[in-house]
C-alpha positions in Angstrom: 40.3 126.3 47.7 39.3 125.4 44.4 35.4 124.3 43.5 36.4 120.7 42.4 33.7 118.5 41.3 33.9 114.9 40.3 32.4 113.4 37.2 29.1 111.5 37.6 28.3 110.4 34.3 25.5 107.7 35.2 27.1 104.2 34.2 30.4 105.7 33.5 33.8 103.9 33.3 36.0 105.6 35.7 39.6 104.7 36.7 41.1 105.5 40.4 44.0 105.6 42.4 43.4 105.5 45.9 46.8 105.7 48.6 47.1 104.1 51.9 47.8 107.1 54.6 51.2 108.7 54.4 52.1 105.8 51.6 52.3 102.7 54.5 53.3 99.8 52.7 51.1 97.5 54.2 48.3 96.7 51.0 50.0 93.9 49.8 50.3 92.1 53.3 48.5 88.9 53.2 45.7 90.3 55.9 45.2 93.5 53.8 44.8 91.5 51.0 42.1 89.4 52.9 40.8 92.6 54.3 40.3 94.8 51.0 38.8 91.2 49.5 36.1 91.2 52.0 35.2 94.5 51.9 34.9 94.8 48.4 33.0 91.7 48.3 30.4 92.9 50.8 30.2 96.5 49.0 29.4 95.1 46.1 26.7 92.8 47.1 25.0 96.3 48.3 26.1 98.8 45.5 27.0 96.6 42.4 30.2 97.9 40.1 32.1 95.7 37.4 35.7 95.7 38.5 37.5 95.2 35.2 41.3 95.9 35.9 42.7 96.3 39.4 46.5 96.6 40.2 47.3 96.3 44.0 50.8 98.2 45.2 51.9 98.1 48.7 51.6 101.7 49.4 48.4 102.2 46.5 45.7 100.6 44.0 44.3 101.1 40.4 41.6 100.2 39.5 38.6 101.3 36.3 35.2 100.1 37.8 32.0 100.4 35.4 29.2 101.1 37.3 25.1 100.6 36.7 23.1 101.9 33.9 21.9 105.1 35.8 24.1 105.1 38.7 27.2 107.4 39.4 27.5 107.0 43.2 31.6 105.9 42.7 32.4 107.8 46.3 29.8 106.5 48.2 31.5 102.6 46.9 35.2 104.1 48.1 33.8 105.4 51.0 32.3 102.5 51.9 35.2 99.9 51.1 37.7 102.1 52.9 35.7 102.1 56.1 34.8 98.7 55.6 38.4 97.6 55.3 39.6 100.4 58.3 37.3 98.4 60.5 38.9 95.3 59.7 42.4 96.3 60.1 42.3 99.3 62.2 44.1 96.8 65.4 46.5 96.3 63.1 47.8 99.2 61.2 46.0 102.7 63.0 48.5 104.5 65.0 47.1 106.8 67.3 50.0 109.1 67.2 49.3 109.9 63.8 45.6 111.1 64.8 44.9 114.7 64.3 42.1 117.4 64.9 40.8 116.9 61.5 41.0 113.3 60.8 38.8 113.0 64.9 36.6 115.4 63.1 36.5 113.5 59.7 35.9 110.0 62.1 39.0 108.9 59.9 41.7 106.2 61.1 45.2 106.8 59.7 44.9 103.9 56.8 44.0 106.3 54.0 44.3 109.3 52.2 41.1 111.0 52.6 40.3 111.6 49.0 41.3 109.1 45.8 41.8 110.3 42.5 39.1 109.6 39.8 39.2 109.4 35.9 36.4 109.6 33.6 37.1 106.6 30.6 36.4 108.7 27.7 36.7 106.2 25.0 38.3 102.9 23.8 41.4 104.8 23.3 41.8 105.9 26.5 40.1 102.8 28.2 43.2 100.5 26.6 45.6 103.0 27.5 44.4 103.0 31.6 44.5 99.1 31.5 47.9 99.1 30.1 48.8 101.9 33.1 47.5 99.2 35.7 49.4 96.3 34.5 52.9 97.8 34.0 52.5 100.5 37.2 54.3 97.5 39.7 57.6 97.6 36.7 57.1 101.5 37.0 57.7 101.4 40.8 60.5 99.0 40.3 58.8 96.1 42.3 59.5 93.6 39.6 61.3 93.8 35.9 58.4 92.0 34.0 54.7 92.7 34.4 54.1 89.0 34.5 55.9 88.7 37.9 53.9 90.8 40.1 50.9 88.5 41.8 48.6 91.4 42.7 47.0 92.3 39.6 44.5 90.8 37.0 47.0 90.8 34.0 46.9 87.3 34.6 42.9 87.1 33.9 43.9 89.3 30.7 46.5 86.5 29.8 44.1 84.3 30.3 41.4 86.1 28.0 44.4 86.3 25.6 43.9 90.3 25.5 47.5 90.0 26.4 50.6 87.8 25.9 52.2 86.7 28.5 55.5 88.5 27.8 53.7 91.8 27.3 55.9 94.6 28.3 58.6 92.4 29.2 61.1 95.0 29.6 60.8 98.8 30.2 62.0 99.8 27.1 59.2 98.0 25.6 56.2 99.3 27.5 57.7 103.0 26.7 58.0 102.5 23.1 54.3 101.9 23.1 53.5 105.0 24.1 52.5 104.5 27.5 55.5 105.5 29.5 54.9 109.0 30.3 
């Protein structure tokens, strides 16, 4: 297996994905919602982060967090949320049949995917072209035709900040002239 290692540049900008187990479609669902809310909430109170875009699918979430001058500790945060939320919702969405000798051993309910994925910001560049990812990635997966329709995301806040029009990437074509479509 291969000697991966994760970025922990202190105070970094990262972007993630992170993937409810065996893609359940079950993030979106109102108590999720409430769920992943409240543990957020309470991790941050303990291990601060600045959430700046978040985009929440039903089977997955993006998100870039920028975290504390001097601070890298980006897993311990996931770690914590997904347990966090797992607690929470574990009466409704764990299915025992699903449990296996390594996910016992890992103390793991069958919510999540074990790991997440993890992206080190490298510049304004690349910072612009990870937000734009977030707010188009429900169009991408088809769950609505115009970025401004899907509720689960903070386009809206961006709107509001004017960083974005409201029609922005009104239609796919548009979003993959920009550039970003790949």
């Amino acid at each position: 297996m291969p000697n991966y290692r994760r970025s922990k540049t202190k105070g970094g900008t990262y972007f993630f994905t992170v993937v409810a187990y065996r893609r359940q479609r079950i993030l979106t669902l109102p108590e999720s919602r409430k769920f992943l809310r409240r543990a957020i909430t309470e991790i941050k109170t303990r291990y601060p982060f600045e959430g700046v875009a978040w985009v929440l699918l039903p089977d997955h979430l993006h998100t870039i967090w920028t975290l504390p001058d001097g601070d890298s500790q980006f897993s311990k945060r996931w770690g914590l949320i997904k347990a966090n939320f797992s607690k929470q919702a574990k009466g409704l969405f764990h299915r025992e049949t699903w449990m296996n000798d390594s996910k016992i051993r890992h103390r793991e309910t069958t919510i999540w995917q074990r790991r997440f994925w993890e992206h080190q910001i490298r510049d304004e560049a690349d910072f612009a072209k990870h937000v734009d990812y977030i707010h188009y990635n429900p169009v991408k997966h088809g769950y609505v035709t115009r970025v401004r329709d899907w509720p689960y995301s903070t386009f809206h806040r961006f709107v509001q900040s004017d960083v974005y029009r409201n029609g922005w990437a009104g239609t796919k074509e548009e979003f993959e002239d920009s550039g970003y479509g790949e």
